[in-house]
C-alpha positions as a Markdown table, in Angstrom:
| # | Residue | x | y | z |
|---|---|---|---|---|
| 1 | Unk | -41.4 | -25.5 | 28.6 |
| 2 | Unk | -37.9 | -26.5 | 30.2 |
| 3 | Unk | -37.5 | -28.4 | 27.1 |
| 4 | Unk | -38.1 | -25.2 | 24.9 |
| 5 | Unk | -36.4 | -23.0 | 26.7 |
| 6 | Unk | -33.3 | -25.5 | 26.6 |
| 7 | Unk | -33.6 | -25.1 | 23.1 |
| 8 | Unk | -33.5 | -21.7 | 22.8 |
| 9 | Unk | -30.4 | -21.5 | 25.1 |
| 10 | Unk | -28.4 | -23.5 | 22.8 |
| 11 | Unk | -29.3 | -21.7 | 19.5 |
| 12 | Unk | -28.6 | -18.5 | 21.3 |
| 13 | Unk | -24.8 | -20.3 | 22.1 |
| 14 | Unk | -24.5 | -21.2 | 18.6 |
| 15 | Unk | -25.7 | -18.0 | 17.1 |
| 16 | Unk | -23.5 | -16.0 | 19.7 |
| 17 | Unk | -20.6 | -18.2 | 19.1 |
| 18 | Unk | -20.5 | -17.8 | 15.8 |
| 19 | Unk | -21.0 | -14.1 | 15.3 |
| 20 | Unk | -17.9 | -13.0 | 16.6 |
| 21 | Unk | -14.5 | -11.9 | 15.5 |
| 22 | Unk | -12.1 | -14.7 | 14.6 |
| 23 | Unk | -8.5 | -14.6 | 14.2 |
| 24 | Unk | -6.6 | -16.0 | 11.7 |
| 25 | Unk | -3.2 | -15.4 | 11.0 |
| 26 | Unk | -0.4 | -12.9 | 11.3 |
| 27 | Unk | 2.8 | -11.3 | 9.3 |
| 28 | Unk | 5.5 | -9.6 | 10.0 |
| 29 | Unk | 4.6 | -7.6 | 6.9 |
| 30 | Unk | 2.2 | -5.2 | 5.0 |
| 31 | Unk | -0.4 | -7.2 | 3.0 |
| 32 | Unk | -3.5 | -6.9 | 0.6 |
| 33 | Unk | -5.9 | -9.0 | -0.5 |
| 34 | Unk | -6.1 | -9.5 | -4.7 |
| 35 | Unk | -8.6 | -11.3 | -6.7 |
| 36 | Unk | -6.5 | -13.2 | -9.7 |
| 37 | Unk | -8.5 | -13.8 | -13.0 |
| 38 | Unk | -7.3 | -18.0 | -13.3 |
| 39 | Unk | -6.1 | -18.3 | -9.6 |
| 40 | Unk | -8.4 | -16.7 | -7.0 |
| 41 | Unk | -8.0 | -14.6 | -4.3 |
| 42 | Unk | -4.9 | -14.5 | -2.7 |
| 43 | Unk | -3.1 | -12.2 | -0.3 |
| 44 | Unk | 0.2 | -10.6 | -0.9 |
| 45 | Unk | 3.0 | -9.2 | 1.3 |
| 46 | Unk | 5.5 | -6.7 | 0.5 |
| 47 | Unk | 9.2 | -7.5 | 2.0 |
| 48 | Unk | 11.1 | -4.4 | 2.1 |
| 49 | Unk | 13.9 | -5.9 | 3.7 |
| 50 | Unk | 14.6 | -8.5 | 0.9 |
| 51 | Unk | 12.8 | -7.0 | -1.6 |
| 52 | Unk | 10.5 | -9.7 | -2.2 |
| 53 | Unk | 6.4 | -9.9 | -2.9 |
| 54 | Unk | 5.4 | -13.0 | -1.3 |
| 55 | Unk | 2.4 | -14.3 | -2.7 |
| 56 | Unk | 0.0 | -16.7 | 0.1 |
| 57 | Unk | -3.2 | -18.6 | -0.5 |
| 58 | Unk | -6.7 | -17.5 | 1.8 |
| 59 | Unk | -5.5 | -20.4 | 4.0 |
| 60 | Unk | -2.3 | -18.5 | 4.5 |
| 61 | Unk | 0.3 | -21.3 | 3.0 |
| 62 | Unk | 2.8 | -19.5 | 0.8 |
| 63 | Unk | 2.0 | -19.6 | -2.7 |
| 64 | Unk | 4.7 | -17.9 | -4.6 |
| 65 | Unk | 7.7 | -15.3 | -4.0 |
| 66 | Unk | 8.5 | -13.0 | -6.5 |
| 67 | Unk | 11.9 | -11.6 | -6.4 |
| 68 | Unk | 12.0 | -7.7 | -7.2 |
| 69 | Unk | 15.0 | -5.6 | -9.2 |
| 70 | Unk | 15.6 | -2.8 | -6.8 |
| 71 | Unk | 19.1 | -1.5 | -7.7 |
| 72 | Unk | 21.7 | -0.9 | -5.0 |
| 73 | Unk | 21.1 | 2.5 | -2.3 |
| 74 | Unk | 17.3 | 1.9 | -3.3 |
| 75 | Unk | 14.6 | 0.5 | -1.1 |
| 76 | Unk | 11.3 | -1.0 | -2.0 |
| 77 | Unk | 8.8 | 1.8 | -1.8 |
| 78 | Unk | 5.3 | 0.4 | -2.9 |
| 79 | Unk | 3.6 | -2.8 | -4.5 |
| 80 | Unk | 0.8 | -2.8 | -6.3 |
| 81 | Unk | -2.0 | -4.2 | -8.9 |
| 82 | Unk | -0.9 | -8.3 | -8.0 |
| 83 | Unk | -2.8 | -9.8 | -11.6 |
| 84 | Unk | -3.1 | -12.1 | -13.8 |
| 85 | Unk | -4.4 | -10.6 | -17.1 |
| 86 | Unk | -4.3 | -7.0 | -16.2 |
| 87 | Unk | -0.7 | -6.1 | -17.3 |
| 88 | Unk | -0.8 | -9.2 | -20.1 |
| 89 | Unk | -3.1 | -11.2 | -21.7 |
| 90 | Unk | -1.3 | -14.6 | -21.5 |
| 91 | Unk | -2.6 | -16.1 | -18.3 |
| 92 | Unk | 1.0 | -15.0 | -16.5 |
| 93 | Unk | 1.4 | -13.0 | -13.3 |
| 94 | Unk | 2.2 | -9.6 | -13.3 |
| 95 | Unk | 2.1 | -7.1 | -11.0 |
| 96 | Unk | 3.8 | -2.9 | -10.2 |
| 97 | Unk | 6.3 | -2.3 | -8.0 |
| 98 | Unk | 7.9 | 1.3 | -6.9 |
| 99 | Unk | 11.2 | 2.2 | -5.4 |
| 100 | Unk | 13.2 | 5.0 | -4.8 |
| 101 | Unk | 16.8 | 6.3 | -3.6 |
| 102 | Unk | 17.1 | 9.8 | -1.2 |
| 103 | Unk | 19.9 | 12.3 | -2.0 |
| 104 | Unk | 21.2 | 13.0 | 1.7 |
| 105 | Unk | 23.4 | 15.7 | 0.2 |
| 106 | Unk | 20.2 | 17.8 | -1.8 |
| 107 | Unk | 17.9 | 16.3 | 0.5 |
| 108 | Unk | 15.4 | 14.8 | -2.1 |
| 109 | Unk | 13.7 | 11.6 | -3.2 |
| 110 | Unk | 13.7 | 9.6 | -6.7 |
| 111 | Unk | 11.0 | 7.3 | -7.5 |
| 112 | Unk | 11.0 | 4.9 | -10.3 |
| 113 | Unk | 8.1 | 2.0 | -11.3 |
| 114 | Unk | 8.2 | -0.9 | -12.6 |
| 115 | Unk | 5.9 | -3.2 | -13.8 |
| 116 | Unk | 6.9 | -6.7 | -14.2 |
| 117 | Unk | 6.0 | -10.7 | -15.2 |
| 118 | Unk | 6.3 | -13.4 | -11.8 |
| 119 | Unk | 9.9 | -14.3 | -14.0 |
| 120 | Unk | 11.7 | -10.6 | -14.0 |
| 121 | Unk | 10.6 | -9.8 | -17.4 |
| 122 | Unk | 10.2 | -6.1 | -17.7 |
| 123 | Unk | 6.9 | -4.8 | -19.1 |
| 124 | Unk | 7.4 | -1.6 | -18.8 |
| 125 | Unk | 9.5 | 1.2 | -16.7 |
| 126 | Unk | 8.2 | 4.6 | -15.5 |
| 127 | Unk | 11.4 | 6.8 | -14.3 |
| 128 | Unk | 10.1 | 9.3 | -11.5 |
| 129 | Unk | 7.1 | 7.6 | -10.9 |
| 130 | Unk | 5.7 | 7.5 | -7.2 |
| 131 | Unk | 1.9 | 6.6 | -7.6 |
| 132 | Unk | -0.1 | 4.6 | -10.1 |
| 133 | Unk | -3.6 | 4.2 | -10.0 |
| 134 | Unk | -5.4 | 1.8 | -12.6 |
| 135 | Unk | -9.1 | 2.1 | -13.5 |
| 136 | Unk | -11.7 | 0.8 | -16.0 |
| 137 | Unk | -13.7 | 3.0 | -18.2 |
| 138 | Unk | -15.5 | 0.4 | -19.8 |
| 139 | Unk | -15.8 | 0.5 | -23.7 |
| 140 | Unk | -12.9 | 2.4 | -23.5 |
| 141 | Unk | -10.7 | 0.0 | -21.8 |
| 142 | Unk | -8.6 | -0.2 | -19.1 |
| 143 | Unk | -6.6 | 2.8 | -18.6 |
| 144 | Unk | -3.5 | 3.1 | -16.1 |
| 145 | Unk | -2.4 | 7.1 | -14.6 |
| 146 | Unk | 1.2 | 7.5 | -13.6 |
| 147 | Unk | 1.9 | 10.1 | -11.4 |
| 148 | Unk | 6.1 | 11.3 | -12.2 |
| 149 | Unk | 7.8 | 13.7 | -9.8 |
| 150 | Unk | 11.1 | 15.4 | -9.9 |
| 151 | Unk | 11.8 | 16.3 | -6.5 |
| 152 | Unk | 15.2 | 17.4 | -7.4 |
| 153 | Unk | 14.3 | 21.2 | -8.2 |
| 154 | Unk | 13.2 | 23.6 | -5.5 |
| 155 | Unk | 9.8 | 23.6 | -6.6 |
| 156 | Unk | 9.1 | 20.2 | -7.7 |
| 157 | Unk | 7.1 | 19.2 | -10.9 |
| 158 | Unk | 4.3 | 16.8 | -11.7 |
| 159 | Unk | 3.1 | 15.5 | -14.6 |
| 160 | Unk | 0.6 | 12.3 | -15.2 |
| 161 | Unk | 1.4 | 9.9 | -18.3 |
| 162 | Unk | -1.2 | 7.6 | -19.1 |
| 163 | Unk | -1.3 | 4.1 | -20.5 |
| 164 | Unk | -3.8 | 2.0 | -22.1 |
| 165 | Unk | -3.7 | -1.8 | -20.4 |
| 166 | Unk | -3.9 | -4.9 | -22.8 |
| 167 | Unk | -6.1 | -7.0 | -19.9 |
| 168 | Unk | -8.9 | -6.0 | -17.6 |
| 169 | Unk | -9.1 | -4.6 | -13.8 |
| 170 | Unk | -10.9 | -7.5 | -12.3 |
| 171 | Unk | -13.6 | -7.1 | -9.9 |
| 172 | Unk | -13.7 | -8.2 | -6.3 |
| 173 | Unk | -10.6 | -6.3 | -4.4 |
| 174 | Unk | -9.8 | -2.8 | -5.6 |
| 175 | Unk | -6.4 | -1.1 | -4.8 |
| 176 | Unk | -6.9 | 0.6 | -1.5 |
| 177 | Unk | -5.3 | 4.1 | -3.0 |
| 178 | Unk | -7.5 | 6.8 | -3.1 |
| 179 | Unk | -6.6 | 10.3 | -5.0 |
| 180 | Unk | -6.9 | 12.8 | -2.8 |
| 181 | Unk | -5.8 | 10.9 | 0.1 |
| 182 | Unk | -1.8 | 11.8 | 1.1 |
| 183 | Unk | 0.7 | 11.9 | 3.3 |
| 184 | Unk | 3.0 | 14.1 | 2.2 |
| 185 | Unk | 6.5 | 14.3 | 2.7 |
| 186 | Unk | 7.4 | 14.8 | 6.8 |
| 187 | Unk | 9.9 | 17.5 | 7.5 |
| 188 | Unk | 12.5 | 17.6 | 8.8 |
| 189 | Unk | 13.0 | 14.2 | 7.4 |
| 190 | Unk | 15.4 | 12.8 | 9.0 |
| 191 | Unk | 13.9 | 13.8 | 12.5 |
| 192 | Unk | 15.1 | 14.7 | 15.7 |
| 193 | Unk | 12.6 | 15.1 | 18.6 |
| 194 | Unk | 9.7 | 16.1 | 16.1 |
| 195 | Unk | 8.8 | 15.5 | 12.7 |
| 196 | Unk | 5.7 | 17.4 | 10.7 |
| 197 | Unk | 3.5 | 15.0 | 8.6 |
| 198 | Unk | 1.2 | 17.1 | 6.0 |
| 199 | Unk | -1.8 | 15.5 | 4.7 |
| 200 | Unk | -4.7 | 15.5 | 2.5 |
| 201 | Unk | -8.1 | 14.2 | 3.1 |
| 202 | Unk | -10.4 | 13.0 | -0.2 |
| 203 | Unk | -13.7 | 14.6 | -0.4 |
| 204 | Unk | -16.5 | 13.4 | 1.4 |
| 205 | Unk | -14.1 | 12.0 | 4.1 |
| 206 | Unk | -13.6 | 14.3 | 7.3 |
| 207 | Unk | -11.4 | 12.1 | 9.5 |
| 208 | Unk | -9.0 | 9.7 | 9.4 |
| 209 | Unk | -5.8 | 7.8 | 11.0 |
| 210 | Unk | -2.5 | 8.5 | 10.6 |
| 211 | Unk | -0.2 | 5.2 | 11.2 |
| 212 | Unk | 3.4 | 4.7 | 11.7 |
| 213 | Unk | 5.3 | 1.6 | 11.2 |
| 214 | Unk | 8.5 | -0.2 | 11.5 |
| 215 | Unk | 10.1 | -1.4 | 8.6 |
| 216 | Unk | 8.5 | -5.2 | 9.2 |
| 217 | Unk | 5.3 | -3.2 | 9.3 |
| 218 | Unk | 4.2 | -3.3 | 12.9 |
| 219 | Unk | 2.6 | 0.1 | 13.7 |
| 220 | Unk | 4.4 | 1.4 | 16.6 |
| 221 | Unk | 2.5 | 5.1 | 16.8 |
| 222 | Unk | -1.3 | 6.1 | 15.4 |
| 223 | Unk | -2.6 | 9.4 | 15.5 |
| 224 | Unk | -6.6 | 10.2 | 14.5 |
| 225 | Unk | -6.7 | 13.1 | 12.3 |
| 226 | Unk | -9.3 | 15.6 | 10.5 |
| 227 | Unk | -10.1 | 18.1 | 8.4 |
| 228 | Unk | -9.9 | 21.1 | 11.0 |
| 229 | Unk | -5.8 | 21.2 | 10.0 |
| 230 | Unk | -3.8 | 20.1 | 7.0 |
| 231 | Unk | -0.9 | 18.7 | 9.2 |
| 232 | Unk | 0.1 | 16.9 | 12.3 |
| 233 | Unk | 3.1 | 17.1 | 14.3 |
| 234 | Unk | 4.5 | 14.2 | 15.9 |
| 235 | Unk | 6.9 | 13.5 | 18.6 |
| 236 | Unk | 9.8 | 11.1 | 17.1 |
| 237 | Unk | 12.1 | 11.6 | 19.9 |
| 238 | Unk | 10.8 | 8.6 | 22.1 |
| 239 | Unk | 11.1 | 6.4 | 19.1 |
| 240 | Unk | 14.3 | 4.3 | 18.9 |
| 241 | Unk | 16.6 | 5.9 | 16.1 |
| 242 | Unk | 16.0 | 4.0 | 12.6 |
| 243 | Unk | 14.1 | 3.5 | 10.0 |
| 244 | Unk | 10.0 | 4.1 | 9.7 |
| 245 | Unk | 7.0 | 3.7 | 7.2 |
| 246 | Unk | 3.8 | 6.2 | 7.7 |
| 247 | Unk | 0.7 | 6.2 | 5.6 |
| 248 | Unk | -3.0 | 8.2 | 6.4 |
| 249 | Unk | -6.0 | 5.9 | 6.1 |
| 250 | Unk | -10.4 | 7.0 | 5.6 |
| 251 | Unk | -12.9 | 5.3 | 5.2 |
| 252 | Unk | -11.7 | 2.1 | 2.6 |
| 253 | Unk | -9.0 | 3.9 | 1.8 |
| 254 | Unk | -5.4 | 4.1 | 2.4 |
| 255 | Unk | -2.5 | 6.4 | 1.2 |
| 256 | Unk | 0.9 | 4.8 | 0.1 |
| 257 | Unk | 3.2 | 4.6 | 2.4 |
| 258 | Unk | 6.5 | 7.5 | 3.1 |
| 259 | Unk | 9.6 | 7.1 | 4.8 |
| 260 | Unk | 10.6 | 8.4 | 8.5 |
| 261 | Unk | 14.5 | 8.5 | 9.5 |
| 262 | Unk | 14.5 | 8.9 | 12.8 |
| 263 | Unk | 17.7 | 10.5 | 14.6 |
């Protein structure tokens, strides 16, 4: 019996100790995991700062860096669709990037994409572009949306252009975007003591959490949000003045991310 129950003890240590939580790593960035067709999963980061995507194996040694075009007065704004045979069908790696520039005078935004080889080489360039979302529909191929704003008129315009993709969406890790999911533009933007986020949530989601960042992506404020009201308003003013990021997340879903200029 004492030799049993011994027995059971330790299995019950071992089981316990290795059903928990286990830390890995950390970055002073926002990163995904993607599933490459030739090279495996992978985890990518997006450096606004330097305007960088830095690519790092599942045992978190740095893989590649891939330097990004983002012309002068413009800041990295999104990175998306990290592939290998998505965007091409010659084994290289590819991947969509957005930027934009703000109009301080007119008080709007620009957005442009890009979508480009590891090297720089340009395959293709969407002007206005904010969101892209990529799916598969099968015998009908891949298909890419492109979501083009012009923010510049008092009521802005939307229209979607859509693209047919020479490679395949890979299964495994989606892009975390959702349509239907937003948060919109925060006003005043930039803010004084507080700032007024609008948001959308998708169907079939009726909560979800509102998270603001620094520009290394630390969150330094999270709010839990719901359906019951279409907005939040936030208090800015005990946030040092600078620079922050804010996106809305549900369920497996997240929004992109918008810009906060705090006062």
């Amino acid at each position: 019996m004492k030799k049993t129950g011994f027995l059971l003890v330790l299995l019950f240590a071992f089981g316990f100790a290795h059903s928990q939580i286990t830390f890995e790593h950390s970055y002073d960035y926002s990163g995904n995991y993607t599933k490459l067709a030739n090279s495996g999963y992978k985890i990518y980061l997006m450096d606004v700062v330097n305007s960088k995507c830095l690519i790092y194996n599942t045992n978190h040694t740095l893989w590649k860096t891939i330097n990004l075009s983002v012309p002068a007065n413009n800041y990295l704004y999104d990175i998306k669709y990290v592939s290998e045979n998505l965007f091409t069908t010659d084994n290289s790696l590819a991947l969509a990037y957005v930027y934009y520039s703000y109009d301080a005078t007119n008080q709007y935004y620009t957005y442009t994409a890009r979508i480009i080889k590891e090297n720089g080489t340009e395959l293709q360039t969407i002007p206005g572009c904010q969101y892209l979302y990529i799916v598969d529909l099968g015998e009908l191929g891949t298909k890419m949306e492109a979501y083009v704003f012009d923010y510049s008129q008092l009521y802005y315009t939307v229209k979607t252009r859509y693209y047919t993709l020479p490679g395949n969406l890979i299964n495994g890790v989606q892009d975390k975007s959702i349509i239907g999911l937003s948060a919109s533009k925060a006003y005043p933007n930039p803010a004084g003591a507080i700032a007024t986020i609008p948001y959308t949530l998708p169907d079939g989601q009726f909560e979800g959490t509102l998270t603001i960042t620094d520009m290394q992506g630390k969150a330094v404020q999270t709010y839990t949000v719901d359906r019951n009201f279409d907005h939040i308003i936030i208090e800015t003013g005990q946030l040092p003045r600078g620079v922050y990021l804010y996106y809305l997340q549900s369920g497996n879903y997240s929004s992109p991310a918008e810009k906060l200029i705090v006062q």
